[in-house]
N, C-alpha and C positions, 0 to 999 in steps of 0.2 A: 113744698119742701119735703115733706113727709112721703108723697113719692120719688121722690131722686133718690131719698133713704135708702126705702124699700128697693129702690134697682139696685142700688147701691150693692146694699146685704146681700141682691140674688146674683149681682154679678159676682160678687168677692166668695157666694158659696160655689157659683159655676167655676170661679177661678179654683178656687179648691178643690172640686172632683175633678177638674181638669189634669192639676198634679195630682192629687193622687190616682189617678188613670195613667201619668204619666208614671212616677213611680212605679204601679203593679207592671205595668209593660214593660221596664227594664228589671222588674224582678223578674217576669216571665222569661225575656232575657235569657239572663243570667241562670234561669233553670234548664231551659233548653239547652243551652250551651253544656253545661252540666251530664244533663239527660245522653246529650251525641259522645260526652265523652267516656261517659259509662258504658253506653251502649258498647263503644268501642273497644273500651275495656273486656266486656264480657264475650264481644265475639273473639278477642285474642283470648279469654280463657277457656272457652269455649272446643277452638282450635287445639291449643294448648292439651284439653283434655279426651280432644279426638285422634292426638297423637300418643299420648301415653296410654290408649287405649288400646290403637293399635301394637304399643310396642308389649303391652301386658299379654295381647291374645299370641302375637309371636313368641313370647318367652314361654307362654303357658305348653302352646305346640311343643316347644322344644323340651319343656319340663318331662312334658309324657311321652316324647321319641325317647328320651332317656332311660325314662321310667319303665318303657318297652325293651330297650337294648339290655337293661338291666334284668330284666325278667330272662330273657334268652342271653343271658351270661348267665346267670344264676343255674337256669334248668341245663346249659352244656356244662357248669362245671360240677352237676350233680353228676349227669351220664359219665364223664369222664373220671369223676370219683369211685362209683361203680363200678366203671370198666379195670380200673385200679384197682380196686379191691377185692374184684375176680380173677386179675391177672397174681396177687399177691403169693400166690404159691409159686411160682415161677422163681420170684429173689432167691431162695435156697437155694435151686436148683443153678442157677446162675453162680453165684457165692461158688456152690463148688466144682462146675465146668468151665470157668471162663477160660482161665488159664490154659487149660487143656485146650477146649476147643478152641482161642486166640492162636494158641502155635498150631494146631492141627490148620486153621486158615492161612496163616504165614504161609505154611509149607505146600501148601496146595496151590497159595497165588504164585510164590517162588517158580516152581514146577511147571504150572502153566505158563510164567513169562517164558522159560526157556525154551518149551515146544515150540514158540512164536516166531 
């Protein structure tokens, strides 16, 4: 009797790592499962952040086309301030010939039309 025990007990312990061998494999399971779904997760963030990568390097481009157009606006409206400010002797002399020389052109187009 004392041996039927004994298998007894060894069968009831093999019955027991059996489940729990059963168990761990559907907990492994259940991690795998888990694992593909992260994984998947991470390759769409992944993508994700190879697209907003792309779009940072195109903005940045454009930041500095800007940033260039900007500098050659700047340096033509300095020239043309200059050129302004050279020509500014001229508004006097303007101020008090226009008039004049407005009609002295009048009369000169006038003139020409009718040789025509």
């Amino acid at each position: 009797m004392l041996e039927v025990e004994e298998r007894t007990q060894w069968a009831l312990r093999l019955k027991k790592e059996i489940d729990d061998w059963t168990g761990l494999d559907l907990h492994l399971q259940r991690l795998d499962e888990e694992l593909k779904q992260r994984t998947a997760w991470a390759l769409k963030l992944q993508k994700e952040l190879e697209e907003l990568n792309a779009q940072f390097e195109e903005r940045t481009a454009w930041a500095l086309e800007l940033d260039r157009q900007l500098e050659t606006r700047t340096t033509q409206t300095q020239q043309l301030t200059k050129a302004l400010d050279e020509l500014a002797w001229a508004g006097p002399l303007d101020r008090r010939f226009h008039k004049s020389l407005s009609s002295a052109i009048r009369l000169i187009q006038r003139i020409r039309n009718r040789l025509k």
